[in-house]
C-alpha positions as a Markdown table, in Angstrom:
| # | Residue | x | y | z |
|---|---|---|---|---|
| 1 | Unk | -61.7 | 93.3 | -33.9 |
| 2 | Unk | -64.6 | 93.2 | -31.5 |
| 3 | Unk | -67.4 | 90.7 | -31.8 |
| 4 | Unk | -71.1 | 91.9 | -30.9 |
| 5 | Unk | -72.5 | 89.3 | -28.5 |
| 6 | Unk | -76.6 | 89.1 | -29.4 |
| 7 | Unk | -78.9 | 88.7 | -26.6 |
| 8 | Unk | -81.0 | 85.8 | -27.6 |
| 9 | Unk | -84.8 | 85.3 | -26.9 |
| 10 | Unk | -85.4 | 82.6 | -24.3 |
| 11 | Unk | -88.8 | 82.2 | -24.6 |
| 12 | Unk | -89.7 | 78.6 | -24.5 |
| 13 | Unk | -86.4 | 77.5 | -23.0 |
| 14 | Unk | -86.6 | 75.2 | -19.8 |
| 15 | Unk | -83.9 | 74.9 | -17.7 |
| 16 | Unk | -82.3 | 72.1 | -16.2 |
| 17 | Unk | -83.3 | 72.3 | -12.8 |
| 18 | Unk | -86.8 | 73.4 | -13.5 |
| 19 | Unk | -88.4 | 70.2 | -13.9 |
| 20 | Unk | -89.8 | 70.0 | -10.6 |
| 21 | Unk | -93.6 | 71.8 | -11.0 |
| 22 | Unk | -94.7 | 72.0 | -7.5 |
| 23 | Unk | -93.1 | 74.9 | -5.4 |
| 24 | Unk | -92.1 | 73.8 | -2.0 |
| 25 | Unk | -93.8 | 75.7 | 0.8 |
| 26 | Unk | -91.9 | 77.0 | 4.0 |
| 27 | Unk | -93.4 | 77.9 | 7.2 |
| 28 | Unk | -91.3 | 79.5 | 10.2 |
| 29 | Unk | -91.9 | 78.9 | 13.5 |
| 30 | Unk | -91.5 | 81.8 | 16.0 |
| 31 | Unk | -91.2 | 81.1 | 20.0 |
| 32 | Unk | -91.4 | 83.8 | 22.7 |
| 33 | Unk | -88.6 | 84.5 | 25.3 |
| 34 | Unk | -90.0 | 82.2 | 27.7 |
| 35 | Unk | -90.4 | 79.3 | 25.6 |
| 36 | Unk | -86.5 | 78.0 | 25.7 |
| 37 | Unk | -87.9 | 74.3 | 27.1 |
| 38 | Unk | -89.6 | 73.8 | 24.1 |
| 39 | Unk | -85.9 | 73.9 | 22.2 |
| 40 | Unk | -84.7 | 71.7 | 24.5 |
| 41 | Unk | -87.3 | 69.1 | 24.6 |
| 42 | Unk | -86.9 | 69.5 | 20.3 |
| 43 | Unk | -83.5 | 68.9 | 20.5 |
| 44 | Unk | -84.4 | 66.0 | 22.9 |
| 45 | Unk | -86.6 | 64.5 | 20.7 |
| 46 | Unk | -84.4 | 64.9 | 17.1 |
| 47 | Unk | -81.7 | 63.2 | 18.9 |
| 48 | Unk | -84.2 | 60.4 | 19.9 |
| 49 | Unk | -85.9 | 59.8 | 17.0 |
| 50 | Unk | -82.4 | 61.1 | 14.8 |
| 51 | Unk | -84.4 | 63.2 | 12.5 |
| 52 | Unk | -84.2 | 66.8 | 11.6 |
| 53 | Unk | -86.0 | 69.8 | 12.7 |
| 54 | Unk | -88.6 | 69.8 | 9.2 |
| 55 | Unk | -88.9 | 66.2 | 9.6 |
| 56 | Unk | -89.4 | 66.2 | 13.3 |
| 57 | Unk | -92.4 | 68.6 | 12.8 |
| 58 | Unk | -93.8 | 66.5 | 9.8 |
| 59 | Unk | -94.0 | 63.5 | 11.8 |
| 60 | Unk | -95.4 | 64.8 | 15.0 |
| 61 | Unk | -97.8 | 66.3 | 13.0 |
| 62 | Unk | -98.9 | 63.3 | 11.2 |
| 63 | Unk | -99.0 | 61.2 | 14.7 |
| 64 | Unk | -101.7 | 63.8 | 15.9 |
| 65 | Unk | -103.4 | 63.9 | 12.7 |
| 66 | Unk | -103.8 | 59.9 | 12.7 |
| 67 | Unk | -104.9 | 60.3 | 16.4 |
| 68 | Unk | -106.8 | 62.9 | 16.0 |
| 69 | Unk | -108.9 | 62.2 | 13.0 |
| 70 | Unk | -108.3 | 58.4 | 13.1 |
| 71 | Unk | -106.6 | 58.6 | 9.3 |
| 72 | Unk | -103.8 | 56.7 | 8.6 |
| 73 | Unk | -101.5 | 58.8 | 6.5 |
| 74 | Unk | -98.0 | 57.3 | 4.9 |
């Protein structure tokens, strides 16, 4: 005998891993043939500070913004 599975309505059903609201946001960064030193000094400088590429960028960027615009950001 078979059994009929019914599709039922998920309207109003939340997930378990929706919980988080905010979408996260992704940028790329592209670099022309000629622009190989720039790896290597990122490589230089993830090793140094032993963070990753993302939060290499992220922190670079806030130590320009807090130099730049004299805000201090956390």
């Amino acid at each position: 005998m078979q059994q009929v599975l019914h599709n039922r309505v998920s309207e109003g059903k939340i997930t378990a891993g929706d919980f988080n609201s905010k979408t996260s946001k992704r940028k790329n960064i592209s670099y022309n043939q000629m622009e190989d030193y720039i790896i290597d000094i990122e490589s230089k400088l993830m090793k140094k500070y032993r963070l990753g590429f993302s939060g290499l960028h992220k922190m670079l960027v806030l130590k320009a913004g807090q130099q730049e615009f004299g805000q201090f950001y956390v």
